[in-house]
C-alpha positions as a Markdown table, in Angstrom:
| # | Residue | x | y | z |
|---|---|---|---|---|
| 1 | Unk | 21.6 | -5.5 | 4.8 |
| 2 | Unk | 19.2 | -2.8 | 4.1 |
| 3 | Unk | 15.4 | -4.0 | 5.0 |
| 4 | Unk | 13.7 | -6.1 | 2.4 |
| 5 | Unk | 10.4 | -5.5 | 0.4 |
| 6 | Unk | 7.9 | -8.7 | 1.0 |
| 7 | Unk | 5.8 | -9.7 | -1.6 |
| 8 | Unk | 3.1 | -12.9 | -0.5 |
| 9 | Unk | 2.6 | -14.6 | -3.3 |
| 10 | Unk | -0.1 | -17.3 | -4.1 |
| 11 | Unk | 0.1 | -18.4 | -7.8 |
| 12 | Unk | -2.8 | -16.4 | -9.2 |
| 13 | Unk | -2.3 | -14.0 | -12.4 |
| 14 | Unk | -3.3 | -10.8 | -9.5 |
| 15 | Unk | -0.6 | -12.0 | -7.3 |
| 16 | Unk | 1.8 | -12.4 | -10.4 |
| 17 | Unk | 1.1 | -8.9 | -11.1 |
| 18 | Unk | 1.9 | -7.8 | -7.6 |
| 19 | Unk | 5.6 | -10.0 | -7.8 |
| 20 | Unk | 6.6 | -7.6 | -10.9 |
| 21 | Unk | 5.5 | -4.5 | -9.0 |
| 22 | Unk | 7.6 | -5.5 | -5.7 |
| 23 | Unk | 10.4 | -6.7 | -7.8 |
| 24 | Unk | 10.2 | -3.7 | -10.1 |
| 25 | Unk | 10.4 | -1.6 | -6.8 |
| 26 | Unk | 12.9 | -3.6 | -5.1 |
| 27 | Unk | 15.9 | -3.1 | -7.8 |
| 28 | Unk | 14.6 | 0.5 | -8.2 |
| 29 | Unk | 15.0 | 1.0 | -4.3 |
| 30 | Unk | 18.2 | -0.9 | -4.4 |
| 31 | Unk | 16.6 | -3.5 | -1.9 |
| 32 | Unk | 15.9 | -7.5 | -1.5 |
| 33 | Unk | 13.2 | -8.8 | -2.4 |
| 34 | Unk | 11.4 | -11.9 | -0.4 |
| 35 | Unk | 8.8 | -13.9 | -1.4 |
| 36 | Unk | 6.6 | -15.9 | 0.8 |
| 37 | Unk | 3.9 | -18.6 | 0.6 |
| 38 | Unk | 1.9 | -19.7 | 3.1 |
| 39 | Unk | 0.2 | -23.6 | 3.6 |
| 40 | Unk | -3.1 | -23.1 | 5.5 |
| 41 | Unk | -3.3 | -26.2 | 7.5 |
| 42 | Unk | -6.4 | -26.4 | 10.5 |
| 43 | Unk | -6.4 | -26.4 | 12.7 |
| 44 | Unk | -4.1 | -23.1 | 12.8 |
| 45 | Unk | -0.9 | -23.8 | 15.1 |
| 46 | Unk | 2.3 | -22.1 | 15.0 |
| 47 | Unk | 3.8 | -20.2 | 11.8 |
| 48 | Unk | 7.0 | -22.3 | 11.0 |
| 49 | Unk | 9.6 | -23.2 | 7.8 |
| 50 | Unk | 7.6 | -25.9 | 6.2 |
| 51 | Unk | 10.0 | -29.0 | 5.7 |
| 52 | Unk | 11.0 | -30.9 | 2.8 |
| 53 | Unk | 10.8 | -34.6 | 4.6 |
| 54 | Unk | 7.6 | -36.3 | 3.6 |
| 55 | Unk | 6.5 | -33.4 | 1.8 |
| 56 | Unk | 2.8 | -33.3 | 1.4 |
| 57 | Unk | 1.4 | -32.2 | -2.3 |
| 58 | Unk | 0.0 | -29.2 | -0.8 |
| 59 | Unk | 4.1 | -28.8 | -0.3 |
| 60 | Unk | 5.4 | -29.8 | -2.6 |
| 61 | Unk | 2.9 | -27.5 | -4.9 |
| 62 | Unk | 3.9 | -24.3 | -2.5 |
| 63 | Unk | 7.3 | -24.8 | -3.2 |
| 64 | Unk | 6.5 | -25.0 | -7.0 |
| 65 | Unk | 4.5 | -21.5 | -7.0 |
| 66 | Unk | 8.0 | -20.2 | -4.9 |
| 67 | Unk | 10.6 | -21.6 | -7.6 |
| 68 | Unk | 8.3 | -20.0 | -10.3 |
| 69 | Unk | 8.4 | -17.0 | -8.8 |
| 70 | Unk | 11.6 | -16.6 | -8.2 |
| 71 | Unk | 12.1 | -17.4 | -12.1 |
| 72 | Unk | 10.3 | -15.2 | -13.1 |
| 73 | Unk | 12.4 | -12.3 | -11.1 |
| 74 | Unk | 15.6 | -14.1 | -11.7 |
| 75 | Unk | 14.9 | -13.6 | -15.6 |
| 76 | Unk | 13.7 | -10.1 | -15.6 |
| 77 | Unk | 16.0 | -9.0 | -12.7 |
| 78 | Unk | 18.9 | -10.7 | -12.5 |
| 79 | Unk | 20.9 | -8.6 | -10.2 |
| 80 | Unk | 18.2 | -8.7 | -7.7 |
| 81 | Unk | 19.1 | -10.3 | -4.4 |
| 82 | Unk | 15.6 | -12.7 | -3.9 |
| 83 | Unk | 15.2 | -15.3 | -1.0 |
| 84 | Unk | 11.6 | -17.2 | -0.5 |
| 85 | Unk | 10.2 | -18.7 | 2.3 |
| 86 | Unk | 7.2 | -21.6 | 2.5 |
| 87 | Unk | 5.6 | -21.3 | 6.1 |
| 88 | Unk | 3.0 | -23.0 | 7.7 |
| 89 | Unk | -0.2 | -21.9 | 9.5 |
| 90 | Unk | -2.8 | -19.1 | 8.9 |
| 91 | Unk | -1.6 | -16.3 | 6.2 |
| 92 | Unk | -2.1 | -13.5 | 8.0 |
| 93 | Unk | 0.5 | -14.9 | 11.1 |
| 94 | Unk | 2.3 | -15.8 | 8.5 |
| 95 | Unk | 3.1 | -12.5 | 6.5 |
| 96 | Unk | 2.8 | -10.4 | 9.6 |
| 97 | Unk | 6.1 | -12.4 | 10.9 |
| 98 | Unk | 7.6 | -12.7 | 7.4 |
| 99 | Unk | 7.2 | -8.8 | 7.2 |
| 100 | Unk | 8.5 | -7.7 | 10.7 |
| 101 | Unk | 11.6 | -6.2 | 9.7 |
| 102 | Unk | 10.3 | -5.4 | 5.9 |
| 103 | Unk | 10.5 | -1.8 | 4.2 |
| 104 | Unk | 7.0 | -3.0 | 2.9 |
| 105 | Unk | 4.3 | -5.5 | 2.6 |
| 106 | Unk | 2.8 | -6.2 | -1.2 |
| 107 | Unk | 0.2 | -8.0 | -2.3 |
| 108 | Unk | -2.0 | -8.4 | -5.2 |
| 109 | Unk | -5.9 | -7.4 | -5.0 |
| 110 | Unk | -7.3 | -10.7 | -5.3 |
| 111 | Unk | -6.0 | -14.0 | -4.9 |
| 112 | Unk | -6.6 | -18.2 | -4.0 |
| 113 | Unk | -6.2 | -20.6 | -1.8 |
| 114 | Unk | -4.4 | -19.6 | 1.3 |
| 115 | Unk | -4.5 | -16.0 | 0.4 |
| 116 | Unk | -7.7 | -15.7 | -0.7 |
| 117 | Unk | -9.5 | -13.9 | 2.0 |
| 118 | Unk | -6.2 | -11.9 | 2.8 |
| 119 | Unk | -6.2 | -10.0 | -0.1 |
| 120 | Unk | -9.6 | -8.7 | 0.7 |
| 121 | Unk | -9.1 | -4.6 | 1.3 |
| 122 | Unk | -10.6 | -5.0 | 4.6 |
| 123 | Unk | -8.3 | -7.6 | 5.7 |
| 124 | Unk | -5.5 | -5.8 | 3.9 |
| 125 | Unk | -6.3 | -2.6 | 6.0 |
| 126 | Unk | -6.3 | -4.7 | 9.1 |
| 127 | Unk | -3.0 | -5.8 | 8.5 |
| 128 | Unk | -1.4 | -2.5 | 7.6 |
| 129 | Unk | -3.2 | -1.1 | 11.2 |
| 130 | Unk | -1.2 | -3.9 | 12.8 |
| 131 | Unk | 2.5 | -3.6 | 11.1 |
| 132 | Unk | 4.7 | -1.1 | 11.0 |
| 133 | Unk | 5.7 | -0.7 | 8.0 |
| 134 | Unk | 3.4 | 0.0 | 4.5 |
| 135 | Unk | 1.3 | -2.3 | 2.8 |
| 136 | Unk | 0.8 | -2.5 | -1.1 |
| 137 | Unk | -2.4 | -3.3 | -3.1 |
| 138 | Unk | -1.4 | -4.0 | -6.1 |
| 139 | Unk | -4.5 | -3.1 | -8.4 |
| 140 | Unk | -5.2 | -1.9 | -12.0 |
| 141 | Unk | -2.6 | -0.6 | -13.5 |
| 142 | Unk | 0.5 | 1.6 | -12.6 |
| 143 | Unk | 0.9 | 4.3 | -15.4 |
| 144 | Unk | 4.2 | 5.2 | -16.5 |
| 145 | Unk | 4.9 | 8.7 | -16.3 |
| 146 | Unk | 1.4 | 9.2 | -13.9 |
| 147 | Unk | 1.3 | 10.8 | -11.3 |
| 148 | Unk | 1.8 | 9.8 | -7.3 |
| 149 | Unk | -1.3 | 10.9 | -5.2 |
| 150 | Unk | -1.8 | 11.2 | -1.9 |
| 151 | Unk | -4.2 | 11.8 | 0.3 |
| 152 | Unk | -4.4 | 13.7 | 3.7 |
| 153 | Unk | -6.1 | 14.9 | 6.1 |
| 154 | Unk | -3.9 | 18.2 | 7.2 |
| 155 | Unk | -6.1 | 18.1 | 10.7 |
| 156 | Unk | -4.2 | 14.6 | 11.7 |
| 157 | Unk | -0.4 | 13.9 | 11.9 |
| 158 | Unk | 0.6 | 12.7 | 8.1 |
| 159 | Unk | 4.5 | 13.0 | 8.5 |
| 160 | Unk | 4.7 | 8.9 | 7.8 |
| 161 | Unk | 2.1 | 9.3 | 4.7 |
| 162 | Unk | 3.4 | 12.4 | 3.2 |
| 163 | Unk | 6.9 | 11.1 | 3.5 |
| 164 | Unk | 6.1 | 8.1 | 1.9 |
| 165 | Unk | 4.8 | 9.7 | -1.0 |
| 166 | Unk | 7.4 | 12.5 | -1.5 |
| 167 | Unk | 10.2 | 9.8 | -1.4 |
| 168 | Unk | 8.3 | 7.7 | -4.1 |
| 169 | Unk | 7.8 | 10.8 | -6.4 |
| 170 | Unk | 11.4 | 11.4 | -6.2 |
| 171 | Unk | 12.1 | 7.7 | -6.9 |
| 172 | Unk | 10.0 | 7.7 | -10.0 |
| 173 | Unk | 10.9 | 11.0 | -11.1 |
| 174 | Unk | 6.9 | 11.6 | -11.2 |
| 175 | Unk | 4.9 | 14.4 | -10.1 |
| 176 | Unk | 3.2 | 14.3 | -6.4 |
| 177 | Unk | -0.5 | 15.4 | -6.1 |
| 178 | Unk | -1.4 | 15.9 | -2.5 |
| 179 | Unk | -5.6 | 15.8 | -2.5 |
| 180 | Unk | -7.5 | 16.9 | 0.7 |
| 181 | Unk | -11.3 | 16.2 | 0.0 |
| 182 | Unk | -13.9 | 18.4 | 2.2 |
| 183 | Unk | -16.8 | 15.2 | 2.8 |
| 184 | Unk | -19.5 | 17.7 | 2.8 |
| 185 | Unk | -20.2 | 21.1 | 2.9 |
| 186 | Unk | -22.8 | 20.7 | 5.2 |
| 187 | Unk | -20.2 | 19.6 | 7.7 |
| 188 | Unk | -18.4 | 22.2 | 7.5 |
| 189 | Unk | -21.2 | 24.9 | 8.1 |
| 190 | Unk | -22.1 | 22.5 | 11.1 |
| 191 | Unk | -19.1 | 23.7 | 12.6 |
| 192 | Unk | -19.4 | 27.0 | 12.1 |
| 193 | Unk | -17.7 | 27.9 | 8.8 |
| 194 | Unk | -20.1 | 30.1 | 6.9 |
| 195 | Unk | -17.9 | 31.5 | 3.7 |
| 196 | Unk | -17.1 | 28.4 | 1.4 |
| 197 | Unk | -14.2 | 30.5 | 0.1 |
| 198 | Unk | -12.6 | 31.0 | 3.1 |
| 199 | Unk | -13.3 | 27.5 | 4.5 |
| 200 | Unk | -11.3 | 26.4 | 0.9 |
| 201 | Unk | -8.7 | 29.1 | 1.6 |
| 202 | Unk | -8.4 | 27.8 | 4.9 |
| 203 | Unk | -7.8 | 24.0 | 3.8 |
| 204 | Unk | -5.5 | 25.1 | 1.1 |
| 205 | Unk | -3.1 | 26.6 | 3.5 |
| 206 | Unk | -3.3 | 23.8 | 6.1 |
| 207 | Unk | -2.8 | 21.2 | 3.3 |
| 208 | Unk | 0.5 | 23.6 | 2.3 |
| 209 | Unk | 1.5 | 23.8 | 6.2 |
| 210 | Unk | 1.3 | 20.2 | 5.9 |
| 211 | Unk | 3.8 | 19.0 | 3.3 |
| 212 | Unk | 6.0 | 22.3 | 3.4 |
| 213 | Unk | 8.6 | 20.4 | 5.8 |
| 214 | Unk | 8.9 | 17.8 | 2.9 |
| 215 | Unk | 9.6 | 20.4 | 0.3 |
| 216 | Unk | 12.5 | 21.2 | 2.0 |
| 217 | Unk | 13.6 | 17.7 | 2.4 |
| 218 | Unk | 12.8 | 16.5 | -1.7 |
| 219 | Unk | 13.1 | 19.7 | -3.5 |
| 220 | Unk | 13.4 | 17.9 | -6.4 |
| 221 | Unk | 10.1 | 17.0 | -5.9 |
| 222 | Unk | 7.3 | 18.9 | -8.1 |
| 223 | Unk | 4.6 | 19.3 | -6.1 |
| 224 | Unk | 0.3 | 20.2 | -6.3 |
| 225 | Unk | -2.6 | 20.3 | -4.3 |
| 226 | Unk | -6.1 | 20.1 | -5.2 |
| 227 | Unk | -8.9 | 20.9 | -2.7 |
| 228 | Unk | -11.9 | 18.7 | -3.5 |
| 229 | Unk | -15.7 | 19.7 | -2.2 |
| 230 | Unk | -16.8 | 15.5 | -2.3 |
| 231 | Unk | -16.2 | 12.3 | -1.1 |
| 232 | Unk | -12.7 | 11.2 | -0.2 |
| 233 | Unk | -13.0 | 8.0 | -1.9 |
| 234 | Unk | -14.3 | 10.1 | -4.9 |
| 235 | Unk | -11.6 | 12.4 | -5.0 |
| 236 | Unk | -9.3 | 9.6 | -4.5 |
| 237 | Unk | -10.3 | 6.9 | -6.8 |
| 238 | Unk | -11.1 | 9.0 | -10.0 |
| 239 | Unk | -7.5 | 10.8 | -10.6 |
| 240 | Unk | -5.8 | 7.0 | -9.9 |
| 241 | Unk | -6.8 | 5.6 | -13.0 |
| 242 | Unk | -3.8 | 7.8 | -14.8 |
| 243 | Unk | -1.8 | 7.6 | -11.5 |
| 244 | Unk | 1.2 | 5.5 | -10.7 |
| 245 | Unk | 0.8 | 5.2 | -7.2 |
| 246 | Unk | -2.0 | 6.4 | -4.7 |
| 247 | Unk | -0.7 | 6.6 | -1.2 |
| 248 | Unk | -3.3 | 6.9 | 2.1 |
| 249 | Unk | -3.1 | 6.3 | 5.6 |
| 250 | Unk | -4.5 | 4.2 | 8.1 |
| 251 | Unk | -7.4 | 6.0 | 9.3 |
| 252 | Unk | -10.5 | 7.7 | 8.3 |
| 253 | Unk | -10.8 | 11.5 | 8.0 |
| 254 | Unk | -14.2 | 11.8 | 9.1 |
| 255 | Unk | -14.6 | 14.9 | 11.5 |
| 256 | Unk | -16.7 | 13.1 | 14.1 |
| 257 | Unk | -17.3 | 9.5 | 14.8 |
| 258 | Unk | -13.9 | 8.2 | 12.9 |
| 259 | Unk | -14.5 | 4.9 | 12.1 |
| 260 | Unk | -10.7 | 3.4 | 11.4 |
| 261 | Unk | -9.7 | 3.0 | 8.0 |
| 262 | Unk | -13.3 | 3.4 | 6.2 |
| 263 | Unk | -11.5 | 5.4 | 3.4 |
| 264 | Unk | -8.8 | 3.9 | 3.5 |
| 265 | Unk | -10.9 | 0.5 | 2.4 |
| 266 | Unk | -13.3 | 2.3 | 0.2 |
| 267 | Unk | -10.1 | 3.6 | -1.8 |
| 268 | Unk | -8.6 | -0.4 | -2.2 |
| 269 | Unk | -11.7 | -1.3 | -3.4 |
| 270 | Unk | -12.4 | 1.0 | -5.9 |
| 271 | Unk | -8.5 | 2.9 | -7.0 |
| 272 | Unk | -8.0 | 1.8 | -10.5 |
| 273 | Unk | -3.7 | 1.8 | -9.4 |
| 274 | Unk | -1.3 | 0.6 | -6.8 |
| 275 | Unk | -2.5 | 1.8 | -3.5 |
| 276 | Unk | -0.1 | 1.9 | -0.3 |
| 277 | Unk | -1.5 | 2.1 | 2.8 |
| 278 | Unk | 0.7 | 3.7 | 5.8 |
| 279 | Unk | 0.6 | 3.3 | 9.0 |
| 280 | Unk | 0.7 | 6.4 | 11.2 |
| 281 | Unk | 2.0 | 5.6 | 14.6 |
């Protein structure tokens, strides 16, 4: 059975959005989907299969907000092969266990109750630092016939993030912008570049060195690149309110002093579309 895409789910209208955005993907991709819930209980023990004997009302309501999902899927997608799962113990446990063999991890922006504090980007980030596989923020809205962006850093290894994004753009048939932002200029003349048209010349050709493999391997694939003198975050955020999907990795791309995933949580905050998050080791 090919590897599932896990959506958490807690009820709320940001976390229904995020069900039809992993179910939508799931058929699309040809893959299960699995939906989980999770009963915070303190003080946090081990992450188990809630049972059905004496059922608590915090239980029995969990296993409510599962059936209703899986409704809602059932309806829409019929054909889709869905299991659910209502665990036990501290959300975070529980998804990181619930996603170990997953194609990817979705969830919605903002949320309640158990997964309220999860679906804060910071959290989120921390999550996607600590699994192996992508995690999806479902936020704003996913434009049909946008774009998929993607940003990079051509200095740092983005074979995972690049990949990611060129097999999306092929999946939705969309067009893949890959966006390198300087920072600052004066950054850049700190270490030694003097000639702004050469440093842009420069990036331009690292940025092409970077995805040029993947060319090869989606050449269906229409592909651009756009070389931004501003923020990352900037350069990220604006373009994502047409975009279908904005794709980043798990670090920052500060030149000195990285400090892990600072863009990465700027862009979940502030995107205006679906964001995925991949891990890079």
């Amino acid at each position: 059975m090919s590897a599932p895409i896990v959506i958490g789910t807690d009820g709320s209208g940001e976390s229904a959005r995020a069900l039809e955005w992993a179910a939508a993907e799931a058929a699309l991709r040809e893959r299960p989907l699995h939906i989980v819930h999770a009963i915070e209980s303190r003080p946090y023990g081990r992450v188990h299969v809630a049972q059905p004997e004496g059922a608590e009302p915090i239980t029995c309501a969990g296993r409510m907000v599962l059936a209703a999902a899986r409704e809602r899927v059932q309806e829409r997608w019929p054909g889709l092969e869905t299991t659910t799962a209502l665990v036990n113990g501290e959300p975070r446990q529980a998804l990181r266990a619930q996603s170990e063999k997953a194609f990817e991890l979705v969830l919605g922006s903002r949320g309640r109750g158990g997964f309220a504090d999860l679906l804060l980007g910071s959290t989120s980030l921390r999550m996607a630092e600590c699994l192996a596989v992508p995690v999806v923020i479902v936020r704003g809205n996913a434009t049909d016939g946008g774009e998929i962006l993607v940003g990079i850093d051509p200095v740092r290894d983005a074979g995972a993030i690049l990949d990611y994004a060129f097999d999306a753009a092929e999946l939705h048939h969309a067009r893949l912008r890959v966006i390198h932002a300087w920072r600052t200029l004066a950054t850049y003349l700190e270490a030694g570049y003097a000639d702004v048209e050469q440093i842009e010349t420069d990036l331009r050709k690292a940025v092409l060195a970077a995805y040029q493999p993947l060319r090869r391997k989606y050449p269906q694939v229409d592909v651009v690149d756009e070389i931004d003198l501003e923020h990352p975050v900037t350069a990220l955020s604006r373009p994502s309110r047409n975009a279908r999907l904005l794709v980043v990795g798990a670090y920052d791309w500060r030149w000195t002093s990285p400090q892990l995933g600072s863009i990465s949580h700027g862009v979940i905050h502030h995107a205006q579309c679906p964001v995925a998050v991949v891990p890079t080791r």
